[in-house]
N, C-alpha and C positions, 0 to 999 in steps of 0.2 A: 747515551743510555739506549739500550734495546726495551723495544716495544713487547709486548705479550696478550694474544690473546686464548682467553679462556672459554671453551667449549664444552657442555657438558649438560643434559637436563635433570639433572639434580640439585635441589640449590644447595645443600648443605655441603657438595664436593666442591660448586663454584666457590662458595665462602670459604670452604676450608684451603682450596687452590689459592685464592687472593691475600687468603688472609700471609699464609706462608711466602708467597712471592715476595710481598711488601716488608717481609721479615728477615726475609734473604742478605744477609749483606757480604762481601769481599772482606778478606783477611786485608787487615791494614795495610800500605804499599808507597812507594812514592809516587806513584800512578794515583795510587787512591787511600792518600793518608786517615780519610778519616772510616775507613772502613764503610762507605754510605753502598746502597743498592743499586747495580747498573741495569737494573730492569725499572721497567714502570708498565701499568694497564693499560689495555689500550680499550679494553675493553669484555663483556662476558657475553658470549652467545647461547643458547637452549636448543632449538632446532637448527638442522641446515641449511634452510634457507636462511638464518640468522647471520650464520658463518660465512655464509657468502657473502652476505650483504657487507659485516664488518669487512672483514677480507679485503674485498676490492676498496671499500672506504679508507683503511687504515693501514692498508700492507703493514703486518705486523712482521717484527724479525725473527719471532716465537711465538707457536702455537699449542696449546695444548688441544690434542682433539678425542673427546670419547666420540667411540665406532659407533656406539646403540642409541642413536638421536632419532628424535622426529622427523619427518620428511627425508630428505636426503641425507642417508647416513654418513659417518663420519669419512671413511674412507674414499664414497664417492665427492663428498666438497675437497678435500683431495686431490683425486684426479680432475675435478673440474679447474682447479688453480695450480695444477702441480708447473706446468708452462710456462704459465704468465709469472709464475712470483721462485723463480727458482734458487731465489737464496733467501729461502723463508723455511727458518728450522721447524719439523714435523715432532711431534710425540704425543702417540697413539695411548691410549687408556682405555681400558675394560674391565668389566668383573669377570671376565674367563679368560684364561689365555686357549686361545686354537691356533694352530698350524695354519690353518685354511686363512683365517685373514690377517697371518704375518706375512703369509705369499703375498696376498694384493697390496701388500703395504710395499715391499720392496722394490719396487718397479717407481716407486710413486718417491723414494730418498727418505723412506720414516727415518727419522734419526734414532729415537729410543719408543721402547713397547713400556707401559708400565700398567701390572695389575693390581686393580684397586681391592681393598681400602689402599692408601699409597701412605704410608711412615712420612714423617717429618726429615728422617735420616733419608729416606730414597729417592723422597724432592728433589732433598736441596743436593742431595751428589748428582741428580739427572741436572739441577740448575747448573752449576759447576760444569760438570763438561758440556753443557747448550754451550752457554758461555763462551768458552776456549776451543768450541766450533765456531761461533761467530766471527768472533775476532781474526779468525784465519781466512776469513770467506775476502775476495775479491772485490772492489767498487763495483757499486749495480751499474748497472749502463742504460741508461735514460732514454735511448733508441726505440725502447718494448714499443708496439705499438699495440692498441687492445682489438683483439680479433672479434670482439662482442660488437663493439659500435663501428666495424666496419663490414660485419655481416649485416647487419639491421638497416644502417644509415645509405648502403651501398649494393651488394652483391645479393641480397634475398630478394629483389625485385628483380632482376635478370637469371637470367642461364646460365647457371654453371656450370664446366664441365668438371669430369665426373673427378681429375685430379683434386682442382679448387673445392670441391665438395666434401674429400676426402680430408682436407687439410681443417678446417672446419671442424668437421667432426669429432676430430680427433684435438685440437686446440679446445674448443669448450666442452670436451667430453660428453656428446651427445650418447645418449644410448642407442638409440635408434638410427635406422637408417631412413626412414620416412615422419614425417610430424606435421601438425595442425597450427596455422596463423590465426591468432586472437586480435582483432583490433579495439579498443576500447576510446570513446569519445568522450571525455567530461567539460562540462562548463569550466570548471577551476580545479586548479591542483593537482593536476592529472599527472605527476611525476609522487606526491603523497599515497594518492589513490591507486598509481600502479603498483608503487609496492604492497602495499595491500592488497593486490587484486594477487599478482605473484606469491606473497608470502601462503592464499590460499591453495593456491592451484597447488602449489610445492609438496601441500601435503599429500598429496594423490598424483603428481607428476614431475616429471625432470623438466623445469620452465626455465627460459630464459629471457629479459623481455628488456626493452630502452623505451623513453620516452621520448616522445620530439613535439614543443609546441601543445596544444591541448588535445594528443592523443596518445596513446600506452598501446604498442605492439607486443606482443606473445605469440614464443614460438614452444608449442611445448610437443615435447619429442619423444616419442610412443611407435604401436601399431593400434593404435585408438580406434574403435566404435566410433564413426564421425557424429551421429545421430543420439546417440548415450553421451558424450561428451558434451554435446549442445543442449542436451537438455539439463546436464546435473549444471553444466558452467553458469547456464543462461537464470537457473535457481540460487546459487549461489552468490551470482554476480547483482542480483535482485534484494539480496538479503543484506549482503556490504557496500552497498551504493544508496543506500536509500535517503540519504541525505543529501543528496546531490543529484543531478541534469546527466542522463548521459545516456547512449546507444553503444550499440555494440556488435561486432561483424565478424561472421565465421566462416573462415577458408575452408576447403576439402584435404584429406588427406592425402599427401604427397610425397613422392623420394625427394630425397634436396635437392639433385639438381635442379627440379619442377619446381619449387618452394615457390616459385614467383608466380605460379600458380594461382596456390593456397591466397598468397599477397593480394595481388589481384580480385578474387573472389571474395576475401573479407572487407575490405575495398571497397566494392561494389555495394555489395549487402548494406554497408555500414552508411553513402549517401544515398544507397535508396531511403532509408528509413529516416533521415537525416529529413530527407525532403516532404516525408509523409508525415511528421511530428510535429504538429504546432505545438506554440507555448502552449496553448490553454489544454493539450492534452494533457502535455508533462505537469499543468497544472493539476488536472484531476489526479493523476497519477498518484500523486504527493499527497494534496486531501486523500484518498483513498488509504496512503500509508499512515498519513497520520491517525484516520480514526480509528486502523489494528494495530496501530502500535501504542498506543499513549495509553499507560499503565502496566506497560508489559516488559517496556526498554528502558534503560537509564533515562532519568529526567535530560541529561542534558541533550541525547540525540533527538528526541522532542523538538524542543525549543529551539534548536539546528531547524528541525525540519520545518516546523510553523513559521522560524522568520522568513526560510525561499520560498513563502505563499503569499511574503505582503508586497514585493514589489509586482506579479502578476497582477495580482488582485485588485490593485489599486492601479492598475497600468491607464487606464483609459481615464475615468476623476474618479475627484474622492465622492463622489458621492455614491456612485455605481460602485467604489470597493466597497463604500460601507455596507450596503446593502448584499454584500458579498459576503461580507465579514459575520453579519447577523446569520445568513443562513448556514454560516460553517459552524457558527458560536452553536447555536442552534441542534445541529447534527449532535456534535463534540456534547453536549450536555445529554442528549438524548439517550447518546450510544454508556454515556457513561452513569448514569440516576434516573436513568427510565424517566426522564421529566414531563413529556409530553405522554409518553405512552403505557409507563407505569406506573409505582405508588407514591410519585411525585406529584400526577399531574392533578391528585384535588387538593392543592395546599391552601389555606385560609386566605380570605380576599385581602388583596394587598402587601402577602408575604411575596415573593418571587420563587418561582417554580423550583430553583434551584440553587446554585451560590451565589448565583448574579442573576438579573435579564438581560440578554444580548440586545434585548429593546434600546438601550443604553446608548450601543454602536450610534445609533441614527440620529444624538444629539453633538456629536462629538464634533468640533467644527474644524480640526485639520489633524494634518499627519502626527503634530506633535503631541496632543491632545489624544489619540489613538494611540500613539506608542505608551503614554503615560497608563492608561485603560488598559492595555493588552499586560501590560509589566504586572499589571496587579491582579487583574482576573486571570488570564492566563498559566500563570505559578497556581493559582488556587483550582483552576480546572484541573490542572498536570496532579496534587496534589489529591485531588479527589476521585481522580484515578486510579493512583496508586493506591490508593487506601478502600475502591469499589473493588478495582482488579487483582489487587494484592501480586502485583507481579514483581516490585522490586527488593520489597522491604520484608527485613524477618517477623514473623505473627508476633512478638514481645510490641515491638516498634511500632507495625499496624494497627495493634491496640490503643498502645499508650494515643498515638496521634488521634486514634476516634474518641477516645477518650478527653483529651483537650477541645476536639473541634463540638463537641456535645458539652463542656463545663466551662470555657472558657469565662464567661459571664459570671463566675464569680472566683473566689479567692483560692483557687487551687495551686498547689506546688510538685514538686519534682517528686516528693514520697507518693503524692497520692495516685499519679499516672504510675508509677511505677507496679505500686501495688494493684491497680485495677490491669496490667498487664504481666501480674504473677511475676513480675522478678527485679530483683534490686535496685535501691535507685543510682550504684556507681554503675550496673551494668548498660540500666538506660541512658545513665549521660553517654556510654559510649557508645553507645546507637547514635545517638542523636550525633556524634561528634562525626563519625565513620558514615555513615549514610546522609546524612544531612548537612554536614559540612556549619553545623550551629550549634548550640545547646536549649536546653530547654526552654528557657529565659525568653531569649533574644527569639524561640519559635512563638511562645507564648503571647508575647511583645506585639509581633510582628501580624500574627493571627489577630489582635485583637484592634491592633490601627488599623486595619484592613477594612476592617466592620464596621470600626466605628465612622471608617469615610464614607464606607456606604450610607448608614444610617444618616448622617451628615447632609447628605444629597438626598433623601426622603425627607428632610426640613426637620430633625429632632433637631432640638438644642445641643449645646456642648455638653451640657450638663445633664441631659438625658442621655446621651450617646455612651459617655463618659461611664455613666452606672449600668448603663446597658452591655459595657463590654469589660464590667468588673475594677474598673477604678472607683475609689469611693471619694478622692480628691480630685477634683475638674482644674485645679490648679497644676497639679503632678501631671494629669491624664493631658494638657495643652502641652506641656514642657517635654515629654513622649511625643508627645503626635509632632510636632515643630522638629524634632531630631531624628525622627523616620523619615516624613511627609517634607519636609523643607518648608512649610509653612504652618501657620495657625491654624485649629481646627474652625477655628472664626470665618474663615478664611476660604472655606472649602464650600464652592458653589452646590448651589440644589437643582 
């Protein structure tokens, strides 16, 4: 079977490409009696940096490519693999046909042009002869060696002369004849994270990048503002990294053969800064992003980012983390309910200022007893966030939840949040299902054990706790808490 993959930022042309491919079948044969499909997916791309990435992952033996992508357009992912993969069938798609970019197609072996919308009938004849091009094509010859990781891993630290430079250029389809070395240093993952770091750049420049060990090179190739480029990169790279440890080093601009230069200079840069970063900087770092970020960004980047604060935090003992931990609890409540410093902080004696007291922390006698504490308050600070700062969730949604988090305490259901948030109650089950990953119930539920362990630990009874958080059976309300809680509310220290 031949591979195919499908290029194009529109999804309903990708669906309607796939759908047809997978439709496709061969006139029955003794080759292929049962008439079955000699294509298969290999895959769907959206922008060009996509296409590349499949590309090199999948060498596919058919490509469909539209021209008018994001980042690098179609024709240049093209020329940038037209070398490496030369028995990889081409065809081009657009909404206009022009002259001007059938010229650059030809140079490059497009097989077929096809203007869209594209017939069922114009597919499957363009599939048909792909086809019975394929099957004529030659054994690939396994010898290819890839010019990408032998410029990066080898020849961009030395001197090239100007032939070797030329050859380069022209194998990964450089546009330019000078460009800028990006080095990137992460704690972990740094071949996830540089695609990521690439997949941005792409959109504003011709990048090319390999990872080795925990750092991520980029060569991206312009006549670039060295000084504009460092500062949009160094913003960017701030805003996609925030969840992880990392530095970062920027060469000068330079002709190729000089690249090692560039090399060298980010290089530098990158263990000067290395050497000047303690933990406990990249520590504050982190707190710092945590307390703009949390209610602003998906819950789950949060919770990313709070748990690389417990192993510094707690680096020296537990007792200096705990005391760590309150004053971050502390901030985090502050920045988000004005607890200390606005119309939280005269709440009635012996209510707590907020959803919890981080006072708390300071009883907690080990790590595992802290992880237990942070699971429960921590979701509920994340929570109180989003519903202070209203950054993630649609105003239906952010109602209905203030809504439950002010009535929980008695016998409310899914009509009634729905209604105190103006709109139906199938639409809010699918809030809740879509953004919360729950339903009402199981939020309900879960909001309401929460409380009741609190209250539990302020020495109410079960059976206060219990009507306190709207069960009116202490029998039902134990058999709940025991099915969240993995124990008895009996059970639960003060």
């Amino acid at each position: 079977m031949f591979s195919v993959l499908i290029v194009d930022d529109e999804e309903p042309v990708l669906d309607s490409y796939e759908f047809m491919l997978t439709g496709f079948t061969e006139n029955p044969s003794a080759a292929n009696p049962a008439g079955s499909s000699p294509f298969t997916l290999a895959g769907k791309a959206r922008t060009g940096y996509e296409a590349l990435k499949l590309i090199h992952e999948t060498a596919p033996d058919l490509v469909f490519m539209d021209i008018n992508i994001p980042g690098i357009d179609g024709l240049a992912v093209l020329e940038d693999v037209h070398k490496k993969y030369p028995r990889m069938v081409c065809i081009l798609s657009t909404a206009y046909e022009r002259f001007d970019l059938a010229r650059r197609a030809i140079p490059l072996g497009v097989f077929a042009y096809l203007v869209k919308p594209v017939s069922k009938k114009t597919f499957f004849a363009t599939l048909e002869s792909a086809l019975a091009e394929l099957r004529t094509l030659p054994p690939e010859s396994s010898e290819y060696g890839d010019p990408r990781l032998a410029l990066f891993r080898r020849d961009i630290w030395l001197a090239m002369d100007e032939q070797q430079w030329r050859t380069y250029q022209d194998t990964l389809a450089l546009p330019s004849d000078r460009g800028i070395v990006l080095m990137v240093e992460l704690e972990k993952d740094a071949a996830v994270w540089g695609d990521r770091i690439a997949l941005q750049l792409s959109y504003k420049h011709h990048c090319i990048w390999d990872s080795m060990l925990n750092r991520s090179i980029f060569l991206v190739s312009g006549d670039l503002n060295p000084g504009v480029f460092r500062q949009k990169t160094e913003k960017k790279l701030a805003e996609l990294l925030s969840p992880v440890n990392w530095e970062s080093g920027f060469g000068g601009l330079y002709r190729g053969p000089e690249l090692f230069k560039s090399c060298s200079e980010a290089l530098a840069e990158l263990s000067s800064k290395r050497r000047e970063t303690s933990a406990w900087d990249r520590t504050q770092k982190n707190i710092a992003l945590l307390r703009q970020k949390i209610g602003f960004v998906p819950s789950e980047e949060i919770k990313t980012l709070f748990a690389a604060l417990w192993e510094p935090l707690f680096a020296e003992d537990f007792k200096a983390g705990r005391l760590r931990m309150v004053s971050l609890f502390t901030l985090l409540l502050d920045d988000i309910c004005g607890t200390w410093s606005g119309s939280r902080g005269n709440a009635e004696p012996g209510e707590p200022p907020g959803p919890f007291d981080p006072a708390e922390i300071m009883e907690l006698p080990d790590l595992g007893s802290w992880k237990r504490w942070a699971e429960l308050n921590f979701d509920r600070l994340v929570l109180q966030a989003n519903l202070e700062r209203g950054g993630n969730y649609p105003l239906p949604l952010v109602k209905a939840l203030a809504y439950v988090r002010d009535n929980y305490g008695r016998g409310i259901q899914l009509g009634d949040a729905a209604e105190a948030a103006g709109v139906t109650a199938a639409y809010l089950s699918r809030l809740f299902a879509e953004h919360l990953k729950t339903n009402f119930i199981d939020h309900l539920t879960e909001l309401r054990i929460n409380e009741a362990e609190r209250l539990l630990k302020s020495s109410l009874t079960v059976k206060e706790a219990a009507h306190a958080v709207g069960y009116q059976d202490p029998n039902y309300f134990s058999k709940t808490f025991k099915k969240i809680k993995g124990i008895l509310p009996t059970e639960v220290k003060s």
